[in-house]
MIZA-622959 format. One line per 5 residues: for each residue x, y, z of C-alpha. Coordinates in pm, whole numbers, padded with zeros to 5 digits, always signed. Each point is the difference from the previous one (the first is absolute). Last residue first. Layout:
BEGIN
X:Y:Z | ...
END
This chain:
BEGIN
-03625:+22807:+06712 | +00215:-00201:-00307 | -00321:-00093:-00231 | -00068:-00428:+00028 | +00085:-00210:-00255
-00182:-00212:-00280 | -00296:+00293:-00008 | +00014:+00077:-00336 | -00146:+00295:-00173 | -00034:+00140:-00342
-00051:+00345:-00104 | -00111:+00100:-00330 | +00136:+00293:-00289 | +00174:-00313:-00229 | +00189:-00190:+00317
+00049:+00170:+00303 | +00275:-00112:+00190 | -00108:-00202:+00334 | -00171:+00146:+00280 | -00006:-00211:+00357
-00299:-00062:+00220 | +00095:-00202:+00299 | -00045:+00215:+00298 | -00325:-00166:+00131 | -00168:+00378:-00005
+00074:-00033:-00417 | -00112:-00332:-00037 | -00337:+00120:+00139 | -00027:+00313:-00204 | +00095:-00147:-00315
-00247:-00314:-00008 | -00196:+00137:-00244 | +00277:+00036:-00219 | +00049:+00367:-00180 | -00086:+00041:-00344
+00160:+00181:-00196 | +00304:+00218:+00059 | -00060:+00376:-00058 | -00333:+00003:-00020 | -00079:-00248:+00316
+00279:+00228:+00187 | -00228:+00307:-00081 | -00336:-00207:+00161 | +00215:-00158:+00260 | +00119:+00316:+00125
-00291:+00141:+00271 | -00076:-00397:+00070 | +00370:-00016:+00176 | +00198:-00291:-00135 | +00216:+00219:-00233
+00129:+00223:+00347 | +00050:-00334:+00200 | +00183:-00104:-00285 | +00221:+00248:-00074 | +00282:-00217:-00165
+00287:+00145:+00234 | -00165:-00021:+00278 | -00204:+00279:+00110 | -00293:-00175:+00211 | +00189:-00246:-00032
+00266:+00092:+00212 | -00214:+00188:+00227 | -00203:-00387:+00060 | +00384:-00104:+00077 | -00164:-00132:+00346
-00420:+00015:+00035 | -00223:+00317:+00138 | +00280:+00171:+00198 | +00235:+00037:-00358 | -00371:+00148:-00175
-00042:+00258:+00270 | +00380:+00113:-00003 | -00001:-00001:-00416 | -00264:+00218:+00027 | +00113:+00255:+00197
+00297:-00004:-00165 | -00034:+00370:-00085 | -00249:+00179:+00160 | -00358:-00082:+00050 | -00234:+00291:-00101
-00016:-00066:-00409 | -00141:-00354:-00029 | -00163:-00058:-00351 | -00254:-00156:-00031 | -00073:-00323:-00253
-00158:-00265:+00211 | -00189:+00127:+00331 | -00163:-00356:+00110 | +00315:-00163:-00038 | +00224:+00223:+00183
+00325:+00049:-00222 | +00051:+00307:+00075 | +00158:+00093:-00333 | +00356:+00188:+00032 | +00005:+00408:-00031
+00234:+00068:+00271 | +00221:-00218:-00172 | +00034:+00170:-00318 | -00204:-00224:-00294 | +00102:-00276:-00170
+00055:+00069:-00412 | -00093:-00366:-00152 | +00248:-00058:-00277 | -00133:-00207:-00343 | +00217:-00292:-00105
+00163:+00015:-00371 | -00048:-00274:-00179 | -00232:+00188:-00299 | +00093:+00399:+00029 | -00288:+00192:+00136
-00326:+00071:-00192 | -00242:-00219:+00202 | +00064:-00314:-00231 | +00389:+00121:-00071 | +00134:+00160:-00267
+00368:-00085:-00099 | +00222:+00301:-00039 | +00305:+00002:-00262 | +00348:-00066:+00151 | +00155:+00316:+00073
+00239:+00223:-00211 | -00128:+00347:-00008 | -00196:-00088:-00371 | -00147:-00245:+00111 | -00147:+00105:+00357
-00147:+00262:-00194 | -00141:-00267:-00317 | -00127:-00161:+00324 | -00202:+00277:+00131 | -00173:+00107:-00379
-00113:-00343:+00025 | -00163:-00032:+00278 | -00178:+00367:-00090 | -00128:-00143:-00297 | -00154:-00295:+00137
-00110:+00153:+00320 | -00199:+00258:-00245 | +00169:+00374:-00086 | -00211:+00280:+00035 | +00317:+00254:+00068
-00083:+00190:-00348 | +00286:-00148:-00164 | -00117:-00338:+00135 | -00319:+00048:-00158 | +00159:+00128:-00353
+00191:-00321:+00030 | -00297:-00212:+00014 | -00161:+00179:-00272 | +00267:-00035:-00220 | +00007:-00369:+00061
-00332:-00020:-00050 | +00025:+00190:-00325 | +00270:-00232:-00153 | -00198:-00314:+00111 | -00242:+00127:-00238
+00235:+00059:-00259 | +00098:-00326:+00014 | -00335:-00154:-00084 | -00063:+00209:-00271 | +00328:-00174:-00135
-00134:-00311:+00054 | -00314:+00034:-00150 | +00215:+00132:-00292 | +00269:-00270:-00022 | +00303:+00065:+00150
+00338:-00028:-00172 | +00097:+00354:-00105 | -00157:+00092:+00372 | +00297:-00189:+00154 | +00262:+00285:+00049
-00260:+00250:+00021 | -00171:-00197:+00318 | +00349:-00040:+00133 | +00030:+00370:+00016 | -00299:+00062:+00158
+00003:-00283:+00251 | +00350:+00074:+00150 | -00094:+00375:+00040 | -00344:-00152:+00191 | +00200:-00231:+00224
+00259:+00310:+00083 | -00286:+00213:+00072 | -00153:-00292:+00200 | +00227:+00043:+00287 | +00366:+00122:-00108
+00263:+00090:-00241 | -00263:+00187:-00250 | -00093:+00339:+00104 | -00311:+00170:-00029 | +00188:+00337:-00072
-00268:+00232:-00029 | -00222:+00222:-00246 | -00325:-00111:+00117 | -00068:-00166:+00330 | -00099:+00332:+00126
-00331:+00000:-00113 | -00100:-00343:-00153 | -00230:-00125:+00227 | -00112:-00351:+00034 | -00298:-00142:-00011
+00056:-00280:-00212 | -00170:+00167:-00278 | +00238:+00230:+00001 | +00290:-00233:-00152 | -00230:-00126:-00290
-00100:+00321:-00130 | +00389:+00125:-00020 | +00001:-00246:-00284 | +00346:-00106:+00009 | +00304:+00103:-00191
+00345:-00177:+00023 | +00326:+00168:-00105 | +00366:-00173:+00011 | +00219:+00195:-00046 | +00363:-00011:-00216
+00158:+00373:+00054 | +00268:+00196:-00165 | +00020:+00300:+00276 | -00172:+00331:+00122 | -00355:-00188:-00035
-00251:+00222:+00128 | -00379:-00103:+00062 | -00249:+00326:+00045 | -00343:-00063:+00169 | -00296:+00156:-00037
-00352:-00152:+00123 | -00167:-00313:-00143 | +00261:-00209:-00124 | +00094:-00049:+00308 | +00318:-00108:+00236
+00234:-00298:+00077 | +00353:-00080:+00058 | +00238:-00279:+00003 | +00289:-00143:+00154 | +00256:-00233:-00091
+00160:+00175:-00249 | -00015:+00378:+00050 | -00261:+00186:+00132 | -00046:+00440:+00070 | -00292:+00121:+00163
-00137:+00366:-00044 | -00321:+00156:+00260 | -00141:+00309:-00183 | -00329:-00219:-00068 | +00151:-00202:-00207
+00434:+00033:-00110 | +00130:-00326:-00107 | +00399:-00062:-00090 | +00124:-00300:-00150 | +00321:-00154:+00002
+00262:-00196:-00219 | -00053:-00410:-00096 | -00227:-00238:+00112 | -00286:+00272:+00108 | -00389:-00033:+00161
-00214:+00231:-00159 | -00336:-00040:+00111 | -00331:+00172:-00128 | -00332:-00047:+00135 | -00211:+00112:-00298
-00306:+00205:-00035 | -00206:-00079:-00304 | +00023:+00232:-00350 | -00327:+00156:-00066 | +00090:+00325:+00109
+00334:+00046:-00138 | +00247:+00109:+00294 | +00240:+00274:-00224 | -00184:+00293:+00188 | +00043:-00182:+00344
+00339:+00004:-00068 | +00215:-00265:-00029 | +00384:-00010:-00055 | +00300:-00238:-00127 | +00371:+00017:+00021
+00308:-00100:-00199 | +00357:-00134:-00011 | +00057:-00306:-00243 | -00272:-00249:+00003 | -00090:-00397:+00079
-00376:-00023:+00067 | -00103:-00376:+00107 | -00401:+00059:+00041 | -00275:-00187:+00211 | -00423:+00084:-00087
-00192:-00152:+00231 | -00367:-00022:-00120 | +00069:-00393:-00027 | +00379:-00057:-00049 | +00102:+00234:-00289
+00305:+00045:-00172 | +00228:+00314:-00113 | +00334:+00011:-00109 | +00182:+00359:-00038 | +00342:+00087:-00105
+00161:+00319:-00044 | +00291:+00197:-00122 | +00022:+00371:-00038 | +00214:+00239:-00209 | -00114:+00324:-00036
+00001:+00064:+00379 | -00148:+00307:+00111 | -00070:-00150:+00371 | -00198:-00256:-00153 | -00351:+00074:+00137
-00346:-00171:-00031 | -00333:+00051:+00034 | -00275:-00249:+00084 | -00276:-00004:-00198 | -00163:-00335:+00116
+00301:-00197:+00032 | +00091:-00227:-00297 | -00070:+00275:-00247 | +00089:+00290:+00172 | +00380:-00181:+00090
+00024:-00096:-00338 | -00057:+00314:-00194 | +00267:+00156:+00267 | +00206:-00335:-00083 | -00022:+00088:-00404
+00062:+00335:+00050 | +00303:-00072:+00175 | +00119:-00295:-00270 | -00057:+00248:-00322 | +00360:+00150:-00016
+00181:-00270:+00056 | -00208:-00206:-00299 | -00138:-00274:+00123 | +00124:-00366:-00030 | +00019:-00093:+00395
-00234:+00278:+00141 | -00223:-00259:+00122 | -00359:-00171:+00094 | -00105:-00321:+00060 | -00391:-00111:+00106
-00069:-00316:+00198 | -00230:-00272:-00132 | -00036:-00253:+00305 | +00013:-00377:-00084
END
């Protein structure tokens, strides 16, 4: 089990609970000062735990704000990622003159490094989680203007990684140590991953997500990712081209395009070579346009594999498509195609 720390005003005298949080706040924080508007009276309530070199705090507090200078950053103290993501009231951060408010369900992030100033207007219950800033840049990724925002929280892996942090404190009481070290390395890769898609890096993964958490939230069914990155079942469109651009067709000459002839020109040369041949040659199906060797490499990705016989059972007129089934296309040739 976790030791976590517990401190409160409960049982102080009135007048000695504000200098007891200020005292607090340095303590706990690396010097960092602290504000109570002028209020005498102050209530406050601080539990601390650690998972690994994550440190995660559940501050409950009347009105009050916090600042850091780069006077009041002790030199041997190490850099922190801080978070501050709120169940109750907001919180206000102001970095590198850019501000971001959060409420519940979302969170924000910034560093211990540079100056910052927190406000809390409002009785507030936060959630704060700290993580070595050493372990975030070491990923390669760059901090500057990530800092001081809004991550969010309803969507993509920001959401995932709010979830995570507060259901990490939740359990932590629980966890044995190698456990809890364990955690708070999942707790920086989900960071990390969030900070990525903040910074418009996202992976597939992350970005898949992100899409069906929008279709969510306006309603639709979620997404389902396809092999190729289309929706599963769903049956690929082949775009044919304007008529005056139509394929020759000569087999010697596969693949050009045929810009001089005008419209139906093609469809004239093809209806004097065999009857309905025009038909085909833009049926409904496309088939004379899939069987040419130009589009059997893209119709190969799309559908699988095509039969070997497919050209000749095409030019007999008895190729017919059936439904896809799972991305592939199946064939049966039990009745002729209508010319």
């Amino acid at each position: 089990m976790t030791d976590a720390m517990v401190l409160s005003t409960d049982g102080l005298p009135p007048g000695e609970t504000a200098s007891a949080w200020h005292a607090w706040m340095s303590r706990l924080f690396a010097g960092l000062d602290t504000d109570v508007y002028g209020d005498r009276l102050f209530e406050g309530h601080v539990r601390v735990a650690n998972a690994g070199d994550v440190v995660l705090t559940r501050l409950e507090a009347g009105r009050h704000r916090v600042m850091r200078s780069m006077q009041g950053l002790r030199a041997h103290e190490s850099p922190y990622l801080k978070i501050v993501a709120p169940w109750e009231g907001v919180a206000s951060v102001r970095q590198h003159n850019r501000e971001a408010s959060v409420r519940k369900g979302s969170w924000v992030i910034y560093d211990t490094a540079q100056e910052y100033e927190v406000t809390n207007p409002e009785w507030s219950e936060h959630l704060i989680v700290m993580l070595p800033r050493q372990a975030i840049v070491e990923r390669g990724i760059r901090l500057e203007g990530l800092m001081g925002r809004n991550v969010g929280g309803s969507s993509g892996i920001a959401r995932i990684a709010l979830e995570t942090m507060r259901s990490t404190y939740q359990e932590l009481p629980g966890m044995a140590p190698h456990l809890a070290r364990r955690a708070g390395e999942l707790l920086v890769d989900m960071v990390h991953l969030s900070l990525q898609e903040l910074a418009g890096q996202g992976t597939a993964g992350t970005q898949q997500l992100a899409l069906q958490d929008r279709i969510r939230a306006h309603g639709g069914p979620p997404a389902r990712p396809g092999p190729v990155g289309g929706v599963r079942g769903r049956r690929p469109q082949l775009q044919q081209a304007p008529s005056a651009q139509r394929l020759r067709g000569q087999p010697d000459q596969p693949g050009r395009l045929h810009t001089a002839q005008p419209p139906g020109a093609v469809h004239a040369r093809a209806a004097a070579a065999r009857p309905g041949a025009a038909h085909h040659h833009r049926g409904r199906h496309g088939l004379r346009l899939w069987q040419h060797r130009a589009f059997q490499p893209r119709f190969q990705d799309l559908y699988g594999s095509v039969a070997l016989g497919f050209q000749g059972h095409a030019q007999a007129g008895r190729l017919t498509a059936t439904k896809p089934l799972r991305g592939s296309l199946r064939w049966r040739q039990d009745r002729a195609m209508p010319a």
